[in-house]
Backbone as CSV, one residue per row, in Angstrom:
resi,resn,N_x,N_y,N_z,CA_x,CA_y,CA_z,C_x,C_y,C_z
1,UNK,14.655,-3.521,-1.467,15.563,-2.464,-1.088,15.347,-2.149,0.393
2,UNK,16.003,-1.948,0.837,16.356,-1.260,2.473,16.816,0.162,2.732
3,UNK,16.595,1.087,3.061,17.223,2.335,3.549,16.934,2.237,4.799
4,UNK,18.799,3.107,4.690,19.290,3.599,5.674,18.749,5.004,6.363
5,UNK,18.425,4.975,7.789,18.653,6.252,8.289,19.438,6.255,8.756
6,UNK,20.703,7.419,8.909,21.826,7.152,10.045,22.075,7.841,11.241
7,UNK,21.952,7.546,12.117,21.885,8.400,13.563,23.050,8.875,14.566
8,UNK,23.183,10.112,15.204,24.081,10.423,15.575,24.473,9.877,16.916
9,UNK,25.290,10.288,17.373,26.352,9.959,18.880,25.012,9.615,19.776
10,UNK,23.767,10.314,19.753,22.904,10.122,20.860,21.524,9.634,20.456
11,UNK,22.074,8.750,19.179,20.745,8.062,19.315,19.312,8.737,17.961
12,UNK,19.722,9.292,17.381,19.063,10.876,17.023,19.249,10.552,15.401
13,UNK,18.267,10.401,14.557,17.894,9.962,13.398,18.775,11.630,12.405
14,UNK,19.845,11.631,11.727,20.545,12.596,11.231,19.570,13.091,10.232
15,UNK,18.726,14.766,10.504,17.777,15.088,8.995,18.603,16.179,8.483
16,UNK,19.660,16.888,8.597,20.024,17.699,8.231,20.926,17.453,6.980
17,UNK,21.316,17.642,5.727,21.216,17.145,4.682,23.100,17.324,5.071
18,UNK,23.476,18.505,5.484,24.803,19.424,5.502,25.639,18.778,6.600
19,UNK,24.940,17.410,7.321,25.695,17.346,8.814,26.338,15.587,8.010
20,UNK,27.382,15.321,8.072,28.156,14.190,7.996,28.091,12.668,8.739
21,UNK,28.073,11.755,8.312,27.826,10.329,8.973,28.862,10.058,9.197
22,UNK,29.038,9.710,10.736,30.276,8.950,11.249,30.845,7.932,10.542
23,UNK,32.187,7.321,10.272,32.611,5.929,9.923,32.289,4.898,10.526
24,UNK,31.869,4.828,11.418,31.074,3.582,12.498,29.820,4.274,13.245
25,UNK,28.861,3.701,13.390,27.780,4.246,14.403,26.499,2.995,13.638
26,UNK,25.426,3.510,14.348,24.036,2.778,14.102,23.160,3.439,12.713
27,UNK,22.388,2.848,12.237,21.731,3.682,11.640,19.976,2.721,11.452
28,UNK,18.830,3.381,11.708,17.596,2.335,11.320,17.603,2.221,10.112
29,UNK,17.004,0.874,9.926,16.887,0.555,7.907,15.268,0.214,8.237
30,UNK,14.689,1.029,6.903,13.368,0.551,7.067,13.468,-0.763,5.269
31,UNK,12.381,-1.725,5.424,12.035,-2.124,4.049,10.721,-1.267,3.381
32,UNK,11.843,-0.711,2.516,10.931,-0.050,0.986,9.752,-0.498,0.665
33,UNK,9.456,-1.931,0.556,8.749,-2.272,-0.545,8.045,-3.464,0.745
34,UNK,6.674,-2.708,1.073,6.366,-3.771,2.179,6.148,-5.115,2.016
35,UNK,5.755,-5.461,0.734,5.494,-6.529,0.118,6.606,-7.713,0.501
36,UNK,7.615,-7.068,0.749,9.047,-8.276,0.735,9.175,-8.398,2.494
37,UNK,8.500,-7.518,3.675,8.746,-7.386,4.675,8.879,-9.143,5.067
38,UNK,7.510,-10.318,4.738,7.958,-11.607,4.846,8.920,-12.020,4.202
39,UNK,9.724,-11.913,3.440,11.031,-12.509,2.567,11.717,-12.376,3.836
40,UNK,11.842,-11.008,4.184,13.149,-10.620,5.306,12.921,-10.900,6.575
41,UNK,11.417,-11.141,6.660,11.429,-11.938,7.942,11.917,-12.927,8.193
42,UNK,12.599,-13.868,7.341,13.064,-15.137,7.252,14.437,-14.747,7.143
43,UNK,15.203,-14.094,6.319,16.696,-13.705,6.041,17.410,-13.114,7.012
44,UNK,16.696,-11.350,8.061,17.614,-10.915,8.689,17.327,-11.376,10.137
45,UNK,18.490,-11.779,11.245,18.475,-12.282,11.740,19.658,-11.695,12.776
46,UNK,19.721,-11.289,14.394,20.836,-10.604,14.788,21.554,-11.283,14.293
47,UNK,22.684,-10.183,14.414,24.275,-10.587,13.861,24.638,-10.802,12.203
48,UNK,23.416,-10.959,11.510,23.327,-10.660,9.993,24.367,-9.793,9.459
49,UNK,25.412,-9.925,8.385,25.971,-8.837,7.946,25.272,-9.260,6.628
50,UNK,25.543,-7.183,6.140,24.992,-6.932,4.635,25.978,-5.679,4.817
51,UNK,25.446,-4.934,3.561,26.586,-4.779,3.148,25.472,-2.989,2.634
52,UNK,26.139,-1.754,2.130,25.574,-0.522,2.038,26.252,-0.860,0.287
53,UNK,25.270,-0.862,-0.581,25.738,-0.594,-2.372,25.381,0.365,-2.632
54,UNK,26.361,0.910,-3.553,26.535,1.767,-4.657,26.441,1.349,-6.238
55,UNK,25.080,1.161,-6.726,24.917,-0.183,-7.740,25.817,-0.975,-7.372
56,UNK,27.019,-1.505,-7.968,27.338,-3.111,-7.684,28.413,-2.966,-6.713
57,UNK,29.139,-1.452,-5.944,30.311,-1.309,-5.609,29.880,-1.571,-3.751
58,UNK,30.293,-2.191,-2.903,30.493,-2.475,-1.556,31.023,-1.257,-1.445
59,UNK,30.354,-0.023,-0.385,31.021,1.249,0.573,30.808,0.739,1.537
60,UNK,29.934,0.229,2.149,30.070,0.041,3.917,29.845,-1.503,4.420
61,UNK,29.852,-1.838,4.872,29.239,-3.534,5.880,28.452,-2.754,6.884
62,UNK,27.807,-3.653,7.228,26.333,-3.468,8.498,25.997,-4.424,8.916
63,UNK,25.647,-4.401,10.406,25.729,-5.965,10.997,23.995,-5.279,11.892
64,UNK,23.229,-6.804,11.549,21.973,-6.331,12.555,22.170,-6.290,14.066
65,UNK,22.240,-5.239,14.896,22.071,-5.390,16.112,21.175,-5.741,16.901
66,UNK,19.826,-5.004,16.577,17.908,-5.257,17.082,17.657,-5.574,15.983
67,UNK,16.372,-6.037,16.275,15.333,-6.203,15.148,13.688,-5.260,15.771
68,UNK,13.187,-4.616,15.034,11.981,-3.742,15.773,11.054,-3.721,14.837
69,UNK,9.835,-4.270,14.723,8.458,-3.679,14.024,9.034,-4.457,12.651
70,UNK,9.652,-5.853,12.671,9.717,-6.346,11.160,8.802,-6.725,10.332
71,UNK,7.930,-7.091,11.199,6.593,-7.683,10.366,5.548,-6.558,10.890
72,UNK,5.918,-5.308,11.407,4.599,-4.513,11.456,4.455,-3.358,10.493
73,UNK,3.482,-2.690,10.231,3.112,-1.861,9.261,2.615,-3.022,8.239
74,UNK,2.001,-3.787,8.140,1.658,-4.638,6.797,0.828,-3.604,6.201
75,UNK,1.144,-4.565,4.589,0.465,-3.558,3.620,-1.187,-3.426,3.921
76,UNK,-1.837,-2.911,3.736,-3.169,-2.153,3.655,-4.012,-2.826,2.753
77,UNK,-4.945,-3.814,3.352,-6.016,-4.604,1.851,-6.123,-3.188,1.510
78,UNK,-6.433,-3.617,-0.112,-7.350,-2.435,-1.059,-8.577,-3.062,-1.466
């Protein structure tokens, strides 16, 4: 899984629950589940489109612009 943060006109990570996401703009996606961070190191790639689901229903497309910190944060030996 991937989430979205979506950010406003200036760049600015949206936390306010009450404030609305533009129809076009940027947003950072972090990976959920660090474990898969190498899977996606191999898959996303600039210019990548994917796609925002609603279980199986397509609401948005998303195209990678950057890529930042894909392989950092690795998981933590235990």
């Amino acid at each position: 899984m991937i989430w979205p943060e979506f950010e406003n006109l200036d760049g600015e990570v949206i936390l306010q629950s009450d404030c609305s996401v533009n129809q076009s703009g940027t947003a950072r996606m972090w990976i959920i589940v660090p474990e898969r961070r190498p899977y996606h190191h191999y898959k996303i790639k600039l210019g990548t489109i994917g796609y925002f689901m609603e279980g199986a229903k397509k609401v948005a497309e998303c195209e990678v612009v950057e890529l930042m910190g894909l392989l950092s944060n690795p998981v933590a030996s235990q």
